[in-house]
Structures are given as C-alpha cells and as structure tokens.
N, C-alpha and C positions, 0 to 999 in steps of 0.2 A: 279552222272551219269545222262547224259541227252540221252534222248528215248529210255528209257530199253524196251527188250525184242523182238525186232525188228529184224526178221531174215534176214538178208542180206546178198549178195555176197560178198567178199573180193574187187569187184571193185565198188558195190554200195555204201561198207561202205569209201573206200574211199574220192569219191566222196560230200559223207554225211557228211567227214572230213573234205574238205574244205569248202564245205557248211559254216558249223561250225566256221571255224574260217575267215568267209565273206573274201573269197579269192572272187577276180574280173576276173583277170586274168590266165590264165596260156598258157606261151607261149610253143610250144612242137612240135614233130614230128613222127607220128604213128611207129609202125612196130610191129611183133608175139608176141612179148610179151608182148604187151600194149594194143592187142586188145578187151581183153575185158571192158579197163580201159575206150576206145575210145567209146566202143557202150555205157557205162552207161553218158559218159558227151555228149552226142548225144541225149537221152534220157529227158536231162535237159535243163534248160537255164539260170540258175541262175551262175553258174561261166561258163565262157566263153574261149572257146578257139581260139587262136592265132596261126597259122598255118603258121613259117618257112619255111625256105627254108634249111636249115643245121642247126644239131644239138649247135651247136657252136652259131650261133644267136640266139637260142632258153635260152639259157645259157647269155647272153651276154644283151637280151631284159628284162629278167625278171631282170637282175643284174639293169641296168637302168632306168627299173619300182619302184624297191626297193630305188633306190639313189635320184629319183624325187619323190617321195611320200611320205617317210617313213612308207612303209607298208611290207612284207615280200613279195620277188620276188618267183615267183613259175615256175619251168619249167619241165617238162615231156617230158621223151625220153627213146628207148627201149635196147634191152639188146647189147651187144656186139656193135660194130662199133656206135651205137645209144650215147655209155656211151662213147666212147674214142673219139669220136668228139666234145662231151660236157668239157673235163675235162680242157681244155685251160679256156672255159669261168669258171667254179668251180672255178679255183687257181687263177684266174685275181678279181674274189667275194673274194676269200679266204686273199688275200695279201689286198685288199682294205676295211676288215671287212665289209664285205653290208650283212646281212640277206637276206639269200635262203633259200629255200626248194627243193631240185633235186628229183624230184620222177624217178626213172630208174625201166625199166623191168628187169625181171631176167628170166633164162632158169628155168622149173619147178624144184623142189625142187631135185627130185627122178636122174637129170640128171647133179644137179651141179658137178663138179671137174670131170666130164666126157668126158670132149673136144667138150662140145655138140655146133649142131651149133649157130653161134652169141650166143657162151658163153666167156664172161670176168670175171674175180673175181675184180668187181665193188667195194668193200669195200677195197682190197688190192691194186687196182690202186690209189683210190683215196684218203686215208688213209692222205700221208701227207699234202692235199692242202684242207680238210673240217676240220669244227670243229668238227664236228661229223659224226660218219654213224651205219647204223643201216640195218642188212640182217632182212627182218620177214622173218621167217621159218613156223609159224603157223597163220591163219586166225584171229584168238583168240587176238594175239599182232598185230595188225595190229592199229586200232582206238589211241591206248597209246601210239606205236613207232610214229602214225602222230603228238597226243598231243609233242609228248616228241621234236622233228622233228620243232616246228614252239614254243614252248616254248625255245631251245637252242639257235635256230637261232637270236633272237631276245633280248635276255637278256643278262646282262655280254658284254663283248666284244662282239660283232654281227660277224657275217660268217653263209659259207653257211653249211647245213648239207644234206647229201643225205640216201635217205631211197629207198632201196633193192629191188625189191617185185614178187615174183619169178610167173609165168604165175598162176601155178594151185592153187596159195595164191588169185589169182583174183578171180578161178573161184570158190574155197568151200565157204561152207557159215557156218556162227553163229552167235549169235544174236548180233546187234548193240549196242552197252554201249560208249556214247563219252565222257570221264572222264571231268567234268567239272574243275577240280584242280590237279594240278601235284607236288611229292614232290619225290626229288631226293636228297637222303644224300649226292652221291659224286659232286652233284652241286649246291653249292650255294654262286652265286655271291655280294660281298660288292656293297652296294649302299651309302650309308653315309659314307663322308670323317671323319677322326678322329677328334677329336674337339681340342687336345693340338696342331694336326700339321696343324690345318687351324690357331690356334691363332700365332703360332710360323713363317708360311708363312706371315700372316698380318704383324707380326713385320718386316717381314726382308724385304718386300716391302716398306712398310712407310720407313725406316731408309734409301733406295735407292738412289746413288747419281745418277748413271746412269742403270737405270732399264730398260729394255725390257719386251716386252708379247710376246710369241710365241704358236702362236696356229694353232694343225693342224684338220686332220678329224675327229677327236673323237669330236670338237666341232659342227662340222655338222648333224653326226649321232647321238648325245644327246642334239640334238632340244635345244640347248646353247647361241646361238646367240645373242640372247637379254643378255643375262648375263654374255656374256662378254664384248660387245658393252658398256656395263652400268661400267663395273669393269674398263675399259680402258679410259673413258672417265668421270670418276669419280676422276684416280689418275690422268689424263692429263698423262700417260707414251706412248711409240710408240710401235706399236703392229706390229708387220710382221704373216703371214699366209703361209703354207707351202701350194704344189700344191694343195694336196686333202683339203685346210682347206680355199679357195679361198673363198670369201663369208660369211665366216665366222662373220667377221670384215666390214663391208664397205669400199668398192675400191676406194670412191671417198671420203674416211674423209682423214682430213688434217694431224691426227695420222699415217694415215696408210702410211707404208713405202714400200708395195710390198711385192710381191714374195720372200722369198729366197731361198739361195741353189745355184745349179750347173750352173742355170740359172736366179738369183733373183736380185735383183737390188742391185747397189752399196752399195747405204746409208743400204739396208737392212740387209746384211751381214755382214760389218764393224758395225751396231751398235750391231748384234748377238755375232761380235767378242768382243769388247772393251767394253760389259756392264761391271755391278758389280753385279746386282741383277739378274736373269734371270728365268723368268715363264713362264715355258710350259705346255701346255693345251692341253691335247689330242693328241697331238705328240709321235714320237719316236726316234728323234735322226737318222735320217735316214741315210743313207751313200751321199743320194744327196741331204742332206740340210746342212749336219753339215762337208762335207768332210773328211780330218783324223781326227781322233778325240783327236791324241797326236798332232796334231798342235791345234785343239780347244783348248786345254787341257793348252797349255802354257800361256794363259792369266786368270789371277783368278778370278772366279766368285762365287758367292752364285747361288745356282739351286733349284729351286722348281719345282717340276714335278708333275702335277696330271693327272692319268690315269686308267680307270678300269679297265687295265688288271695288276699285279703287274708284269708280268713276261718281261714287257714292260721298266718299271722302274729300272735305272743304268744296260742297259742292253748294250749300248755302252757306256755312259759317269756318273759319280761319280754323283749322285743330293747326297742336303744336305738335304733337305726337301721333302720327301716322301710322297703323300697322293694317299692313294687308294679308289677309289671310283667311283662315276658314274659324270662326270662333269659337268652337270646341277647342281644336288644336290650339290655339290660341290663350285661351284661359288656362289651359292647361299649365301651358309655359310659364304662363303667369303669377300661377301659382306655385309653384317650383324655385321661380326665383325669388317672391316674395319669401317665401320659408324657409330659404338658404341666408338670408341677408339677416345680418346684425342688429338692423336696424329695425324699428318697432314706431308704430302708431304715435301721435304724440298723444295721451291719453286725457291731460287738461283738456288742452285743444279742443278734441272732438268730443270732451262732456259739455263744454260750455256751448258749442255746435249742436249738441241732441238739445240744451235748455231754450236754446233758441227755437228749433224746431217742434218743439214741446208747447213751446207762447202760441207759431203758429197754427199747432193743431187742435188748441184750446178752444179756436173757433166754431168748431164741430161744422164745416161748411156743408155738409152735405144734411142738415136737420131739415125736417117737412113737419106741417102740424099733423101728429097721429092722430088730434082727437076730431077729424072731421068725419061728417057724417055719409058723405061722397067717398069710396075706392082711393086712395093716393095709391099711382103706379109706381112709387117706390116699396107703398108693403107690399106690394105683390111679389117687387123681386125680392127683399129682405126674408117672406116667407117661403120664397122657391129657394130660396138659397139653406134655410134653416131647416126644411121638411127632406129637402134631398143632400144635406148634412155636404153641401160644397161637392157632391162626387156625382155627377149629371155631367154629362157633355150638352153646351148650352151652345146653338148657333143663334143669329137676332137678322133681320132688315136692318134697314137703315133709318136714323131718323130716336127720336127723342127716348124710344124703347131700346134703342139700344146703348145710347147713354147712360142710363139708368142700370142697366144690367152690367156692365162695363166698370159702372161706380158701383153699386151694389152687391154685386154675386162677387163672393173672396174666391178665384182661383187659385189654391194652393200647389196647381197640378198643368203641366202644358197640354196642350191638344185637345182640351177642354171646354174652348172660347174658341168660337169657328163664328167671324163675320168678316166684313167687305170693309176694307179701312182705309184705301188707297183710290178707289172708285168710287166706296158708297153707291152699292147697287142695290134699289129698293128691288124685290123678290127673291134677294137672293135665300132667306135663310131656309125656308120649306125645301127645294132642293138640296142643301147644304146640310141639314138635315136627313133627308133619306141618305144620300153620299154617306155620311157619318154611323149610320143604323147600321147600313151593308160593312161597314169597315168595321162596326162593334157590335156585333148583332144581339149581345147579351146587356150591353150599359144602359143606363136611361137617358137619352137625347130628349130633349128639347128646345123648338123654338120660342122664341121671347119675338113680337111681331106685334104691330098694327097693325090698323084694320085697315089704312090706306094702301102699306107695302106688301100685306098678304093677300093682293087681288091683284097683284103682277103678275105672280107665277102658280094661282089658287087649282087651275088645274092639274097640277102634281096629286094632289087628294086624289085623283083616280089612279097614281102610281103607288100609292101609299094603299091605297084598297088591294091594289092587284098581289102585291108582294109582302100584303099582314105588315106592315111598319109599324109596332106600336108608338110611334111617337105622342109625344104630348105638347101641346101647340098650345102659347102663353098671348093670349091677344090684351094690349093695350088700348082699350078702344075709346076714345074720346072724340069719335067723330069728325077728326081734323087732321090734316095732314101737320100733326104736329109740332115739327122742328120751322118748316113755314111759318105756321102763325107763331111762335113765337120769334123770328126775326122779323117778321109784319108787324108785332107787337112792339117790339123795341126800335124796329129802326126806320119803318113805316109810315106812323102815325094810327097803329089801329087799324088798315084798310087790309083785311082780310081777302084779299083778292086769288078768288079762287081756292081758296085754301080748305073751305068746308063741304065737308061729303053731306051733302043731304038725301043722296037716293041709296044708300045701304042696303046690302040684300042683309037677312035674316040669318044671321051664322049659323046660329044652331042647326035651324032648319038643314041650312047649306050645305053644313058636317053630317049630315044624316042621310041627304039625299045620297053624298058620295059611300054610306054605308059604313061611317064612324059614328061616335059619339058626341053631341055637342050640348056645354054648358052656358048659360047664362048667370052671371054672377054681378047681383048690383049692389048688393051691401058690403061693407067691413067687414063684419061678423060672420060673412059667410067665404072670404079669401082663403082661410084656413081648411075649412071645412073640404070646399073645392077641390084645391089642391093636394091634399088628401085621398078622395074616392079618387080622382084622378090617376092616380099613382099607382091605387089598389088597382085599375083596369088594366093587369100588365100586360094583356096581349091587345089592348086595342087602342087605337088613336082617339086622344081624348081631344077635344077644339074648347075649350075655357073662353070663353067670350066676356073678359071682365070691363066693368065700364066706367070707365074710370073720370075724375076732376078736369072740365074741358079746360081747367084755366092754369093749372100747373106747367111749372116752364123746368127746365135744369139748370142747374147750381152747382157749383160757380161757371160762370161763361165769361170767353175773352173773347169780344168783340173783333170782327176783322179788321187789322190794317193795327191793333194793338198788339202789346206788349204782352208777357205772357204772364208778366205779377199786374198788369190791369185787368183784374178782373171786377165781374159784377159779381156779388153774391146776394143772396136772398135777401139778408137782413138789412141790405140799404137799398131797397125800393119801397 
C-alpha cells in the first residue's frame, strides 16, 4: 500500500488515484454530482483538465488520447443526462478495444433506485458496451475499484471500464491506502502463446505455397509492429491490414497489398480469398473484412489465428491453429522459432504466388479520372498524404471520407490512423482529434471529415479555440451523406431518401465565428495550394471546406450478404 493512513475525501482520494497512476489528462464536463470531484482537481495541477463541450466528446477525446499514445484515456462526466450522452463514445472504445477509464457521478447513495433527479442506473445502461463497471457504494472501496478500473482497462484485451461514484461517496472520508498490486482470481489474462501451437504455426507457414499475413488492431494496441514488419518481411509473404490495423505493416512496402474488406483493394482480397496458409494477427474475422464467411469458407485454407481474447478465436470462421495469447509476445516466439528451423520458404512457390498477385494488382482498382474539372476526394487525400510526406496523425468520421483516407493515405507508422471501425461513429473524429493533439502536442493531427459527420460533434470547435489546437480539419463536402447515397444508389433504385443536406451552414464563415480559420476550396488547382497555406498556419486551426464530385462512389465495394472476391469495381459500371 502506498500513503497509509492519510485521511481523505472520497474526491481527494480520487484524485490522489489518478495522481497515482500518472494520468495527464482527463477530458470531462462538470455538473451535481461531480462537484466536489471538480473543486479537488481545481485544487491541484498535476493531472489536468480538458473542458468539452458535450459529454460525447469528452468520451470520444480521451478514446483518441488512448489510440495516439498508448496510455489509458480517462474522461469524467456527471450523473444522468452526463452518462447517456457519453455512452455512444463508451461502445465506439468498447467495439474498438481502446483502454478507458469513465469516471460518472452518481445520485447519493441513500437516493439511488428513487427516480431521484439526473438519476440513471449507469452500470445497467452501460453493462453491454464496457468491459467492466463497477458502482462504489462505500468510501472505503473507492482507491481498489480505481486500481481495479485502470488494471482491467489495460490488460488482456483492452476496453473501456466505467466506475460509479455516487455524490456523498465524494464527499465521506477515510483514510487513503493506494494498493500498490492487484490480484483478481476471476481475471487473469494469458500472455504467453503456447509453445507446441507456435511450433506447429511455424510449420504450417514455412510448408506455404500461397500464404497471406492478415493483421488487424490487436497489432496496434500490443505495440507489435516491429514484429510483425520483421515476421513478414523475413518469409518475403504479403501482408494486408484490416481498417483498425492500418499502420500496422508499412503502406508503402512493396509487401503490402492494402486494405481489405468491404472496401480494400482488389489484389488484397483475392489473395485473402485464393491463399493456402492464412495468419491472422490481432484480427477478427469481422463481417466487413471477411463478408459471408460460407462464401469464405468454400475455398480451403489452413488458418492460424493469434488473439488474446480466446472468445474472439473460430468465432465466425474454423482456424486450425489456435494460439492464445498477447501478440507481441507472441510474434516474438514466432520468430525465434521460425529462425531456428532448417527449414526455408519454398521460394518457386511463393514467386509464382507474388506473379499471380502482380495480375491482380495490374488492375490498378483504386484509379478515379484526374482530369475532371470537379474536386475528386481522392486527390484531396493523395495530396494530404504527399504534402505531409505520410508523417500526420490522421483521425476521420465515418462514411465514404473515410474510405478514401484508409485507401489512400500510406501509413507506414502505427498510432497514426485514429477512427471508429467497430461502430462507425459519425462525430467521432473532431474529438479524436483534440484527444490525439493533447497526447502529441507537437505532430500534425488532422481530421479527414464530411460535412454531414462533422455537425455531430461541431461544437468541439469551441474546445479547440479554448486550448489553441492547431488542428487542421479536411472536409469532403459533397453535400450528401455520402456513403447512404451510394448504397441508395446501388441498391435502392436511385431514391435518395433523405440522404441530401440542403440547409448547410456556411463553413467558413462557421470556422471563423468559432475564432479559427476557414477555407473554401472549389477547384483542382487550388487542392494543392490549400493544403499548403494550411499547413504553414502552425498555430491555428485551419477548416478546408473542399467541395468535392456529388456523384463519386468508392472502389472496390463488396456488396452485403457477398463474398469478399465479389466485388464491384469502378470499371464495370
């Protein structure tokens, strides 16, 4: 125990919690039942607070602090209305495994299940979309539920866990004890992959005639990168990265074959489809990477899945090879034993395997006509990607900008690529964004955003004023909620229903009211230009309002309820 006998309030000891475990930030938004939380970190200056604008960005910033740093995101918000504006951002951390911490207020103890006011039952809303939660009812378990609270969050599979904390729990007191070690019988997650099924994966790799890597965000979040980069470019096989796993691999090795999925490149899906060997790393088979999975299913492969959560593993598709574990550790192994072994790559094999995937990249799937006279939102991301030489931390919304960015922008680098990939939460990236500035206060962050998904959460621009964020904010704007009308488009009949913004405010103007800078950009010729002065503005937030082709779709697309080599591509419509 660390600082016995130290009598404290339920909101000093707190406070002395995160102290404790060198929290930096914490993004949040007061109200009754947090206020005595609000005068102890007013009192201090050592963790620092981050003042929203809605609960939802407070949730959404710390989500994007945790995804840029690998440090646990922490966000404070008060009881009732406080917790249910937060719980989007919760489930959008929950679905994307990021370590949280949600500290919420609660109504005093004596008044819960009484209809009291701004009371919610915060552990029964939230229940399915945390890893954990935790009500304190006495002062006493306050210090062990935080230990316990930022030890869940962060080990094992990562997610957010919310802790309870009901007003007159702030305000008793007794003494301070911050448990230096925690040991919890019903959790205890594997770290070390098994050793007969890393030697048994080795074989079945080496013996590969057309072998894939597929690695998603579990290699992000277990700081893995380097060991996979080293495993992939050791056997010479081709690696694809799912959205959350972007970065993962380098975007500009000659290995790397793209995105795949719903939206991922030709070659990278046809070689998902037609391998023999098939390693996945921190993946899960997801419904828009792998589409049906009885159409996967009819071509035969050997599967090696390594993941630490097991309940993740043959949870849509049959693996043969099973390893549970942490995937740093893991690869490690892996490579150790691969190195030690006699045996070598077959070298035919996987040239005539590159020639094949050479045919399918001939396709060039991702081509747009450059010479239109109309914005294409793919140069926009092709030139942010080329002006900021690939070394931008880039978060997005959801929706057809962020496809584009995902196919477009080469992350060579993890932590990089900050969006919503399990939820798909439109407003998410403008908070994800500041989260990400606070966490690098020196890098260039930008969001990549439309204009439909950056009037979710548009009041952040006042947090962004308050705290100087120079961000630079990348708007797609083609007047449509665009990923809708293009599945209106395709599978609709054309009946645009509800899909078009006709009352748009004025961006510029918008970005200016809030005390930033905002541009209008309607020609080609001027994307460059743009994105440029933009850049030079390094202390201010720039808002780019480019207006882009209403009638471009993205390329390749797998239809729902398809196959993941059914795709549409551009050049047969």
């Amino acid at each position: 125990m660390r600082n016995p006998g130290i009598e404290l309030t339920g909101a000093e000891i707190l406070v002395r919690c995160l102290q404790e475990e060198n929290v930096e930030y914490v993004f949040g938004y007061p109200g009754g039942a947090v206020l005595y939380i609000y005068d102890e970190l007013f009192k201090q200056d050592k963790v620092k607070h981050v003042l929203v604008r809605h609960e939802q960005g407070a949730a959404h910033a710390a989500d994007g602090y945790s995804r840029a740093s690998n440090k646990v995101g922490v966000c404070l918000v008060t009881s009732g209305p406080g917790v249910t504006n937060a719980v989007t951002g919760i489930a959008t951390a929950y679905m994307d495994s990021i370590p949280m911490v949600v500290i919420t207020g609660q109504v005093p103890t004596h008044a819960i299940g009484l209809d009291a006011f701004q009371e919610v039952d915060a552990v029964g809303i939230t229940r399915p979309c945390v890893k954990h939660n935790i009500l304190v009812k006495d002062v006493r378990e306050l210090s062990t539920a935080i230990k316990k609270a930022f030890h869940i969050a962060q080990t094992g599979r990562p997610g957010p866990v919310l802790v309870d904390i009901p007003k007159d729990v702030t305000a008793a007191s007794c003494k301070f004890e911050y448990p230096e070690t925690l040991r919890m019988r019903s959790y205890n997650p594997v770290a070390k992959g098994h050793p007969g099924q890393i030697k048994k994966a080795a074989q079945m790799l080496l013996g590969a005639k057309c072998p894939m890597v597929y690695a998603g965000g579990g290699v992000i979040l277990a700081d893995a990168s380097a060991q996979l980069t080293r495993l992939v470019r050791m056997l010479g096989f081709p690696c694809t990265n799912t959205l959350m796993g972007l970065g993962g691999y380098p975007g500009t090795d000659a290995q790397f074959l793209g995105m795949l999925g719903m939206h991922g490149t030709f070659e990278a899906n046809m070689a998902m489809q037609h391998c023999d060997v098939l390693l996945a790393v921190g993946s899960r088979f997801d419904d828009r990477v792998i589409g049906n999975p009885a159409h996967f299913g009819e071509v035969p492969r050997k599967i090696i899945h390594i993941d630490i959560d097991p309940s993740s593993i043959s949870k849509r598709v049959r693996v043969d090879v099973p390893i549970v574990g942490d995937v740093r550790e893991v690869l490690d192994d892996l490579i150790k034993v691969i190195e030690a072994s006699k045996e070598k790559p077959d070298a035919k094999a996987l040239k005539a395997w590159w020639t094949q995937i050479g045919q399918w990249r001939s396709k060039n799937c991702l081509r747009y006509d450059r010479s239109s006279k109309i914005i294409k939102p793919q140069s926009v991301i092709e030139k942010l990607w080329e002006i900021t030489k690939g070394d931008a931390i880039v978060t997005s919304d959801v929706g057809q900008h962020q496809m584009w960015a995902a196919q477009l922008y080469k992350f060579d680098k993890p932590r990089r690529w900050i969006n919503s990939g399990g939820l798909g939460t439109m407003g998410f990236g403008l908070p994800a964004a500041m989260g990400a500035q606070f966490a690098n206060p020196k890098a260039r962050v930008v969001c990549v955003t439309g204009e439909a998904s950056f009037q979710m959460c548009i009041q952040e621009l006042s947090t962004c004023r308050q705290y100087h964020l120079p961000l630079k904010i990348v708007c797609l704007n083609n007047r449509y909620m665009g990923m809708v009308r293009q599945w209106q488009e395709f599978f609709h009949g054309n009946r645009y229903s509800e899909s078009y913004l006709d009352a748009l405010p004025d961006f510029v103007k918008l970005a200016e009211s809030y005390g930033h800078v905002g541009m209008r950009i309607e020609k080609p010729a001027d994307v460059e230009p743009a994105l440029k002065e933009a850049f030079g503005r390094k202390d201010q937030l720039v808002f780019m309002d480019f207006i882009t082709d209403q009638t471009e779709n993205v390329f390749p697309m797998v239809p729902g309820g398809k196959g993941i080599s059914e795709m549409i591509l551009a050049e047969e419509l």
